[in-house]
N, C-alpha and C positions, 0 to 999 in steps of 0.2 A: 832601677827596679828590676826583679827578677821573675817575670811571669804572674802567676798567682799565687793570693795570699791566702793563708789559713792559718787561723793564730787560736791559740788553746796552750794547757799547760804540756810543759815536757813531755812526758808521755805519751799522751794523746797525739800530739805533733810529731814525734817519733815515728807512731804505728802511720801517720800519715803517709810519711816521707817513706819507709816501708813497703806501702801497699799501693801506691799509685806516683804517679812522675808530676805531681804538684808539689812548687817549692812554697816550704813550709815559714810560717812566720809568727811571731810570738809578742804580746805585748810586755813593757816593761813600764813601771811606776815608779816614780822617783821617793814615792811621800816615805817616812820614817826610815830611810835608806840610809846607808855611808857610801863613799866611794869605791873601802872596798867590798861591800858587798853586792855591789853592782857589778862591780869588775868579773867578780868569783858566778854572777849570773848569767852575764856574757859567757865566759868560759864553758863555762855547762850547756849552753844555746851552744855557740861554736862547734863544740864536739859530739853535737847531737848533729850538723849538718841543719843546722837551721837558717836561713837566708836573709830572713828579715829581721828587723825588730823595728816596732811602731813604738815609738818613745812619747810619754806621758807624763803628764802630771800627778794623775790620780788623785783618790778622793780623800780627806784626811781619815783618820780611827775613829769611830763610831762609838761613843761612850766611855771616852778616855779624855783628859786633860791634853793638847796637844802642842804644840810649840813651834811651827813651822821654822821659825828664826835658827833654830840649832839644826838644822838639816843641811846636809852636806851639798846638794843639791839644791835651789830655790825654786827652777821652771823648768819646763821642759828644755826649754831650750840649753840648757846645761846638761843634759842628759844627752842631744845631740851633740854636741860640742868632745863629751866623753865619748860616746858609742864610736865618733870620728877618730878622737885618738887612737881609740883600741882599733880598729883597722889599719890605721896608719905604721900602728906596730909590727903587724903583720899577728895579732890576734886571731884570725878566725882561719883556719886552712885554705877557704877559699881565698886567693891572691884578693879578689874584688872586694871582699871581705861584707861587711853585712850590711844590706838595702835600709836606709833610716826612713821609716815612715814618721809623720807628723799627724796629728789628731787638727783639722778645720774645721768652722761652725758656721754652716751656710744662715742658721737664725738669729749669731750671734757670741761671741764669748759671753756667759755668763757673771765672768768676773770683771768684763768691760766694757761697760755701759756706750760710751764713745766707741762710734762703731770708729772712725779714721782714727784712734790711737790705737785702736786694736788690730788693724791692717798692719799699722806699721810695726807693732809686737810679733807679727805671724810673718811679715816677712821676713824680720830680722830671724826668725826659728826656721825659715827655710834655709835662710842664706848661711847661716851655723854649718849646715852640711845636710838637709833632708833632700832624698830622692823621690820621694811620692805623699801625697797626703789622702786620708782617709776623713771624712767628713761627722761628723756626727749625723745621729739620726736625724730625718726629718721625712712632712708626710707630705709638704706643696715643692713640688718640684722647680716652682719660680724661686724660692729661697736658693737653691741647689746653683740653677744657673748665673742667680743676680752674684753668688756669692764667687764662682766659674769667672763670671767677667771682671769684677773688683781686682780679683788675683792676677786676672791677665793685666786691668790695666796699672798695679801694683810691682808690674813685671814680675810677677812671680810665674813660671812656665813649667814646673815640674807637673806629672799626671795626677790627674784631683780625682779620687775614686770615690764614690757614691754612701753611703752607709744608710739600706734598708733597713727598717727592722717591721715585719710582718706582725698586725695584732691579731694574737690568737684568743683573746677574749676582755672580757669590761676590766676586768682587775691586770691586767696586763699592760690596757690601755694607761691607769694611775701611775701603774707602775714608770712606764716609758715615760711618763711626764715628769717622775722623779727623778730618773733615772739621767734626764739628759738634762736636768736644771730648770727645766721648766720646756715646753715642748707646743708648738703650733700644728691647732689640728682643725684644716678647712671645714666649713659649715656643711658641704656635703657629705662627708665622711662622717661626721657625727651624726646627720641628720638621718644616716646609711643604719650606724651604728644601734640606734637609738629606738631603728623601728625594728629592730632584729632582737635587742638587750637580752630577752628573755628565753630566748633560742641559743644556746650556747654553738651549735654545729654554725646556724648561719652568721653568727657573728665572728666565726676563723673564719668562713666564706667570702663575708664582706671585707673581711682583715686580707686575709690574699689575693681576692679580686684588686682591690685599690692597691698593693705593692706592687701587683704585677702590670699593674695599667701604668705604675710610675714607671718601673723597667723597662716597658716598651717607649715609654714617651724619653728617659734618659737617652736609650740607644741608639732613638731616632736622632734625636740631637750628639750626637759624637761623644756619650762619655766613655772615659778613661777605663772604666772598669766601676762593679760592685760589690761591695759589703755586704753580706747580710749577717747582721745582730742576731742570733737565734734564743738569746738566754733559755737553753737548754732544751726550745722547742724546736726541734729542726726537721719536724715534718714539713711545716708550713714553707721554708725554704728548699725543701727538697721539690716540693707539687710546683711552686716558681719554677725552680731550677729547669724540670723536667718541662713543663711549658714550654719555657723561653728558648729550650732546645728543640718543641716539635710546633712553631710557629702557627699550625694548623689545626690545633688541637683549641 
């Protein structure tokens, strides 16, 4: 892995790489793809100087008939498999060529109910060729670690980065439970949640107080590094961020 990550579309990632010395990273989705048009996406990462790419599955097409069978691609795991050839070719300028992130789910894979055939699914996607893994959201930080230690004792040992996401308000809250396939949210937090509802300020309040109590409690225990999910609200990661940089505040 190459430091830290920051993933958004081209662009954005661009003026990243740009304007500050963070190496820049980008997801990629496999669903309604071909191979070569992954390829031709690489490329265009590549030559933007883009370091990472977090390889996915993604979600299928929303209101469309859809076929998964005819995808060139099935799992992720075939997305790393590719991403590894195309460095092996000497595809991306950088000799190292590009950091493969993997998507983990400290609550669970969605699509597999058996939690120990689904270890063994994740590790064989690590051992494909991933460098680091990015977690999906979650709000109890015991899921984070139980999931931390499975992986160690699954030998899996690359770095497992955290994936925050800060609730900035009640329809935010549905949303994230959508969003991540369904979503564990401890009784205190709601209970937090619940007495503020109609307060929209203290319920980002309450939303950033509990992200940032998790940050400190991850940090405290050795994590690898964090994600924050912003979907497009990234004050609330910013007032974290600045926190978590002035420890006394």
């Amino acid at each position: 892995m190459k430091t830290a990550l920051v993933t958004g579309g081209t662009k954005g990632i661009g003026r990243a790489i740009a304007e500050s010395l963070i190496t820049a990273g980008a997801r990629v989705t496999i669903t309604a793809r071909n191979e070569d048009e992954i390829e031709a996406i690489l490329r265009r990462y590549a030559t933007s100087l883009i370091g990472n790419i977090l390889a996915l599955g993604g979600d299928p097409p929303v209101g469309i008939a859809y076929d998964k069978s005819r995808d060139s691609f099935q799992h992720a795991i075939d997305l790393v498999k590719f991403v590894r050839r195309f460095n092996e070719s000497g595809g991306h300028p950088d000799r190292r060529g590009f950091g493969i992130g993997v998507a983990g789910f400290p609550e669970g894979h969605p699509g597999t109910p058996n939690r120990l055939l689904e270890m063994d699914y994740f590790k064989a996607k690590v051992d494909a060729g991933a460098d680091y893994i990015v977690t999906q959201l979650f709000f109890d930080n015991h899921d984070f670690l139980d999931f931390r230690e499975r992986c160690e004792l699954a030998g899996v040992h690359i770095p497992i980065i955290a994936g925050i996401m800060p609730i900035t308000s009640i329809n935010g809250l549905k949303r994230m439970a959508d969003l991540a396939g369904g979503a564990r949210f401890p009784a205190k937090l709601l209970r937090t949640l619940q007495r503020c509802q109609n307060d929209p300020d203290m319920v980002m309040r309450a939303g950033i107080q509990h992200a940032l109590e998790q940050c400190h409690d991850l940090m405290a225990n050795n994590v690898a590094g964090i994600h924050f999910y912003t979907l497009n609200q990234s004050d609330a990661t910013r007032m974290i961020f600045d926190t978590l940089g002035n420890p006394g505040r």
